[in-house]
PLY file of the C-alpha trace (Angstrom):
ply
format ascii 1.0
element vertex 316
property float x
property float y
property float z
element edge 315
property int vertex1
property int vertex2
end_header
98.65 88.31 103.42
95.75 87.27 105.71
94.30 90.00 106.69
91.90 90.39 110.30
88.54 91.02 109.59
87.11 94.94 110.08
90.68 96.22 110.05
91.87 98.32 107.29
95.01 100.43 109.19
98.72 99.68 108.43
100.35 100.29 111.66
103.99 102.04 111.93
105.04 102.09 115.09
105.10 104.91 116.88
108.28 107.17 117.60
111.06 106.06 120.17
114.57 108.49 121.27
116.51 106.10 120.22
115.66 104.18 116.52
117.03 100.91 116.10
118.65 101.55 112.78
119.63 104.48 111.00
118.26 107.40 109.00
116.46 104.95 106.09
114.35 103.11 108.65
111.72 103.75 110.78
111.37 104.01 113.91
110.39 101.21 116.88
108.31 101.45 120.12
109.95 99.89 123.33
107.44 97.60 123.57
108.17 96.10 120.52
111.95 95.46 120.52
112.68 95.80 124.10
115.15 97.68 125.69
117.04 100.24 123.99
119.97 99.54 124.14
119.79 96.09 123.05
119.49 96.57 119.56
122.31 98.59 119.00
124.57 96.01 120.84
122.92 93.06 118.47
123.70 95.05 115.42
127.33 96.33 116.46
128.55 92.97 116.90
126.75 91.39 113.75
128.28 94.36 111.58
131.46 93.22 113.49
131.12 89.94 112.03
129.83 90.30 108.84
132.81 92.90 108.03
135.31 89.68 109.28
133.22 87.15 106.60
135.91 87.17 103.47
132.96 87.03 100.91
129.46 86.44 100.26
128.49 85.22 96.78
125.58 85.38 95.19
123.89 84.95 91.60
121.40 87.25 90.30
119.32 87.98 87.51
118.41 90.86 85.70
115.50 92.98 87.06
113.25 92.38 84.15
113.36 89.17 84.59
111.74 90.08 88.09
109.18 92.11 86.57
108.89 89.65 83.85
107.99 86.78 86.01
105.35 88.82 87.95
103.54 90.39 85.47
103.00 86.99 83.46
102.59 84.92 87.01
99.07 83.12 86.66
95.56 84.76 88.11
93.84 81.44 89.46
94.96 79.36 92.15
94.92 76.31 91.05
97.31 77.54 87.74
99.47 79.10 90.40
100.33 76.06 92.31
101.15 74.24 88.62
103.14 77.32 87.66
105.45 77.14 90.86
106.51 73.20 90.98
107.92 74.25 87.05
109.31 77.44 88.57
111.26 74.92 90.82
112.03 72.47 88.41
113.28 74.99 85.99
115.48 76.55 88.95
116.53 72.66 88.87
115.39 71.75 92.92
117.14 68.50 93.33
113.86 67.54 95.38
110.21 68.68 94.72
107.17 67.71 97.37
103.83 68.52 96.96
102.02 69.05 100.77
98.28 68.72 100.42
96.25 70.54 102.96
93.82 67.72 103.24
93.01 64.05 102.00
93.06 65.46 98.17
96.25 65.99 96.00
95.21 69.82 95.72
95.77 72.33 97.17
98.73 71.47 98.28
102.13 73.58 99.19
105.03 73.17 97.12
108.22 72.33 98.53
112.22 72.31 97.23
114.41 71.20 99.53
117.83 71.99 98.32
120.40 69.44 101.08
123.40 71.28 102.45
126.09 69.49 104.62
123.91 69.22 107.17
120.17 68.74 107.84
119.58 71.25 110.17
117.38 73.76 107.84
116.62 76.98 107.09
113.04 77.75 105.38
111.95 80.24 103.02
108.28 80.80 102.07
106.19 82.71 100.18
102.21 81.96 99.72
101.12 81.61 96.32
97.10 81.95 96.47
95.15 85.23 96.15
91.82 86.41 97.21
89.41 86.80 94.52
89.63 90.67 93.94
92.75 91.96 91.70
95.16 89.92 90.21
97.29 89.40 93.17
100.46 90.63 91.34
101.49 92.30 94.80
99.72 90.17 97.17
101.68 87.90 96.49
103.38 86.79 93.22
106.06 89.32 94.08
106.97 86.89 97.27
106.39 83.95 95.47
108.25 84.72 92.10
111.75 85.16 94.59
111.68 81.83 95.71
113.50 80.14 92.44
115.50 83.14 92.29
116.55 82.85 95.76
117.50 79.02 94.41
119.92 80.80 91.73
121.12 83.15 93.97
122.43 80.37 96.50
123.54 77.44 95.57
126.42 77.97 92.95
128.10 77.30 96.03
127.75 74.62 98.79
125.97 75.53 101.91
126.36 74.57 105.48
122.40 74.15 105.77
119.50 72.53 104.03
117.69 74.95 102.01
113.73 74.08 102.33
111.53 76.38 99.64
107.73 76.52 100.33
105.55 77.63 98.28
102.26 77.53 100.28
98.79 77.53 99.48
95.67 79.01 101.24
97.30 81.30 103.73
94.39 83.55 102.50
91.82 81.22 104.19
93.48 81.22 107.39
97.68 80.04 106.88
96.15 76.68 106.05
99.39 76.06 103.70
101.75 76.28 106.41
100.13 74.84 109.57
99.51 71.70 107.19
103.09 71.50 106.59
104.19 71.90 110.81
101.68 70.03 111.41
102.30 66.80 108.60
105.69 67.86 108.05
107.38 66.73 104.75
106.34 63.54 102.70
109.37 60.70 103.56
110.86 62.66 106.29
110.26 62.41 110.16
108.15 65.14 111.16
109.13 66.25 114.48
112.64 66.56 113.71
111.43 68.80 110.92
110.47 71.43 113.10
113.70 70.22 115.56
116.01 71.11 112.77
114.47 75.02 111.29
117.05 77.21 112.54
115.10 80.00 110.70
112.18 81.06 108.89
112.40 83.72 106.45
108.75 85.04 104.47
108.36 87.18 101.95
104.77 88.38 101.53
103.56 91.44 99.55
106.92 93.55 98.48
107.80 95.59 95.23
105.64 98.67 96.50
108.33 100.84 98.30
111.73 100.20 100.59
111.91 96.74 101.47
110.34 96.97 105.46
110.46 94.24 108.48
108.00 93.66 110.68
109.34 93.63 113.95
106.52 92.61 116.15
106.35 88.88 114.03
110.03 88.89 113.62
112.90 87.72 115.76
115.41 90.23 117.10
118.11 88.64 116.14
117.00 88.04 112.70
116.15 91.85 112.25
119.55 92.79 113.50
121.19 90.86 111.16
118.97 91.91 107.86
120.08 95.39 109.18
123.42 95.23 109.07
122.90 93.41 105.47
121.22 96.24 104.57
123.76 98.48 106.06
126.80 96.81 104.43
124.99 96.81 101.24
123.77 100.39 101.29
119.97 99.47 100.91
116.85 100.75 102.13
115.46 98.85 105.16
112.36 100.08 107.04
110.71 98.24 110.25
107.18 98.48 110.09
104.97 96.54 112.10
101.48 94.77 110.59
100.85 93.58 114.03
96.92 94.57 114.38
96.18 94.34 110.15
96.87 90.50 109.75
99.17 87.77 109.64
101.23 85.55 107.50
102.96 82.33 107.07
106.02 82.91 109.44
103.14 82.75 112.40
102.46 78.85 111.89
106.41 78.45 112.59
106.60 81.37 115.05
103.84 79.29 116.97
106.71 76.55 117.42
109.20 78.09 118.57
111.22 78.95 115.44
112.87 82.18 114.92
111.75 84.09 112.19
111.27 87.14 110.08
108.74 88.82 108.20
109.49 90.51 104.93
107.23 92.93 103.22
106.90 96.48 101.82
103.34 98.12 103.00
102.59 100.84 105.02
100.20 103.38 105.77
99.73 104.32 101.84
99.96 101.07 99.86
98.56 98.67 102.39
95.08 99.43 100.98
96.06 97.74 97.93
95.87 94.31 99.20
92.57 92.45 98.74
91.32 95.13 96.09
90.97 95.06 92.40
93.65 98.02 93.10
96.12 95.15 92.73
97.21 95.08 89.86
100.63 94.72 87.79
100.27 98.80 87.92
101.49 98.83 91.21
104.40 97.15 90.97
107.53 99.19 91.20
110.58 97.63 89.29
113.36 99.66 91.45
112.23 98.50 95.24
111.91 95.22 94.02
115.50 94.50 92.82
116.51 96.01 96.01
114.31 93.62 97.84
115.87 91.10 96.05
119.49 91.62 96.29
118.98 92.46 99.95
116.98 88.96 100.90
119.59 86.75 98.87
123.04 88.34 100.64
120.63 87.52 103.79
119.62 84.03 103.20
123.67 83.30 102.12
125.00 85.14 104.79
122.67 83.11 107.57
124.43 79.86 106.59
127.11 80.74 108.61
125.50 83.53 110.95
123.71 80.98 112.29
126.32 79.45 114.50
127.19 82.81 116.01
123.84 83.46 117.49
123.88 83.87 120.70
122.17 81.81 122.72
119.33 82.39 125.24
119.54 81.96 129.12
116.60 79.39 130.29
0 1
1 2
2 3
3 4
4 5
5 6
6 7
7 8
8 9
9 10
10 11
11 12
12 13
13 14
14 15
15 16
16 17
17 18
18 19
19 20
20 21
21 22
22 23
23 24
24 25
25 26
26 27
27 28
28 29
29 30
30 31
31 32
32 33
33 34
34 35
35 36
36 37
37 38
38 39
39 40
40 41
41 42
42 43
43 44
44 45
45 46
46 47
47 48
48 49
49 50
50 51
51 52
52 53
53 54
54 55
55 56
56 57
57 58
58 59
59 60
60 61
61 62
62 63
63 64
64 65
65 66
66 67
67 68
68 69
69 70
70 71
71 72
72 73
73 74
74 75
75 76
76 77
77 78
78 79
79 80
80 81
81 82
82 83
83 84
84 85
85 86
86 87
87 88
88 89
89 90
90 91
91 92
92 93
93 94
94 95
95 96
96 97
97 98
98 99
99 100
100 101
101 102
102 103
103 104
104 105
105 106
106 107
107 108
108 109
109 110
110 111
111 112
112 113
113 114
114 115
115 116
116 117
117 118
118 119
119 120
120 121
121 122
122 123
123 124
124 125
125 126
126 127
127 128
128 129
129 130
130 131
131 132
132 133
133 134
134 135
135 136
136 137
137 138
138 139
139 140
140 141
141 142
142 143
143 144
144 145
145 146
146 147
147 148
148 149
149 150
150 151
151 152
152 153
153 154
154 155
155 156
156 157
157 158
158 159
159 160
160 161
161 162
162 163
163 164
164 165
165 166
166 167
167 168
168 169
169 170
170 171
171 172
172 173
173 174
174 175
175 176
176 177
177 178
178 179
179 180
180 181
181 182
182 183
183 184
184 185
185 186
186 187
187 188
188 189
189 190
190 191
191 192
192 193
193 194
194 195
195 196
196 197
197 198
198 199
199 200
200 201
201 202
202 203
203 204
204 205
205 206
206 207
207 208
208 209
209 210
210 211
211 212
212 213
213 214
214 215
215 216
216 217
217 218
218 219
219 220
220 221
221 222
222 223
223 224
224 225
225 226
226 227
227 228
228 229
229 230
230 231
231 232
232 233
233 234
234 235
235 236
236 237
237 238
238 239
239 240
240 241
241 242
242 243
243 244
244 245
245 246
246 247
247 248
248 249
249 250
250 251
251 252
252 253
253 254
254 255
255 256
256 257
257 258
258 259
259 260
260 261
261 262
262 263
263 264
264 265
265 266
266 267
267 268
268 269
269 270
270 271
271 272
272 273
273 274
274 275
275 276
276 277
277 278
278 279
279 280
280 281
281 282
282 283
283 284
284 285
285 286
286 287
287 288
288 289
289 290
290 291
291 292
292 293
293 294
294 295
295 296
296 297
297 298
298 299
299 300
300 301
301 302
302 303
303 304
304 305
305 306
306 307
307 308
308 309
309 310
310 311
311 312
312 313
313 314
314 315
């Protein structure tokens, strides 16, 4: 996660009468998800429809093999970008890209795009690079190490949408991974209609250190509403906590273009001092929140497939 120089506050926001979810998740200012009553409404009628959806099926793994593939995920940055094409060639991505940030091959994001049965996409990311202090194991091979599994999870099955991975590098120096890849788009594939065709954008950045947590103020309503009632349906943990004045991640270079997205992570007031520190560490990695990170994003990313056509949409 990039973080804003001379800042070193998590901010939850602050109390409101009404919370948008219940008892496991924290509460949200007005002035971050609007009026009150909106929320409830969103979430009614998604629970509404995810309760009519005959099935959602997903493949997972073990947990250890979570914890497995963090604790043994590389320390340099260079080795890190290597280590994630074979994560997505072992996870058997029908179609690898590498995105180079400038005129050399390297740095460069990753990218799987897995085809659905149509192109209109839906993008998951995850940064790969660390700062120089710690091992990065939180910050963020815990965001990074989903993305294959996410691959497993999904496609047993065929999809409605396209399926684009990222792996990107650099967001640590300024989300140079992502706005290379808005702003080139994908190798061999038109680049405004890549934009044109993201129905979503779903990052993972810094989890496996408490309840999995949204943050609202660099997430889309809609989007939140529906992880809620995932999280509902499933019985899981969700929290809303906002990182609004502490930094910024990937989602921001497609938030910046008008795509809708949302912001996973797992900080707050206690463990977002961990990031940038030799504090992180495999030590803080906790097994438990993790798999329920997991389970929770994959039932989300299936589940948006064919959410997506029900969202409703906004007046000009």
């Amino acid at each position: 996660m990039q973080l804003r120089a001379g800042v070193n506050e998590c901010v939850k926001p602050a109390s409101r009468k009404k919370p948008l979810t219940g008892d496991s998740t924290r509460r949200a200012d007005d002035s971050t998800i609007g009026k009150s009553f909106m929320p409830f409404l969103i979430v009614f009628l998604i629970a509404l429809n995810l309760a009519a959806q005959s099935s959602i099926t997903v493949t997972l793994v073990k947990p250890e093999v979570l914890a497995k593939d963090v604790e043994t995920f590389p320390l340099f940055n260079p080795d890190r970008q290597i280590h994630m094409r074979k994560l997505f060639e072992e996870a058997k991505c029908p179609e690898i890209h590498e995105v180079p940030l400038g005129k050399k091959p390297t740095p460069a994001t990753i990218v799987c795009i897995w085809p659905g049965e149509k192109p209109e996409a839906i993008v998951v990311g995850a940064h790969f690079d660390k700062v120089k202090a710690g091992e990065g194991k939180i910050d963020n091979a815990t965001g990074s190490v989903l993305l294959p599994h996410f691959m497993r999870a999904l496609h047993s099955s065929p999809k409605q949408h396209t399926y684009i991975y990222c792996a990107f590098a650099d967001e640590e120096l300024g989300l140079l991974g992502s706005k290379a890849l808005v702003k080139k788009g994908i190798p061999g594939r038109e680049k405004d209609l890549f934009i044109e065709g993201v129905k979503a954008m779903v990052n993972v950045d810094s989890v496996a250190t408490g309840n999995t947590s949204v943050a609202l103020s660099a997430s889309d309503q809609w989007l939140a509403a529906v992880a809620k009632s995932m999280a509902q349906a499933l019985k899981l943990p969700l929290d809303f906590v906002n990182l609004h004045q502490v930094g910024m991640s990937d989602s921001a270079s497609f938030a910046t273009k008008g795509v809708p997205v949302i912001e996973f992570h797992s900080l707050d007031n206690d463990t977002f001092p961990i990031l940038h520190t030799d504090r992180d560490t495999i030590a803080e990695f906790k097994a438990d929140p993790y798999k329920d990170t997991y389970r929770l994003i994959a039932f989300f990313l299936a589940h948006l497939d064919t959410a997506i056509a029900n969202r409703p949409v906004k007046e000009k």
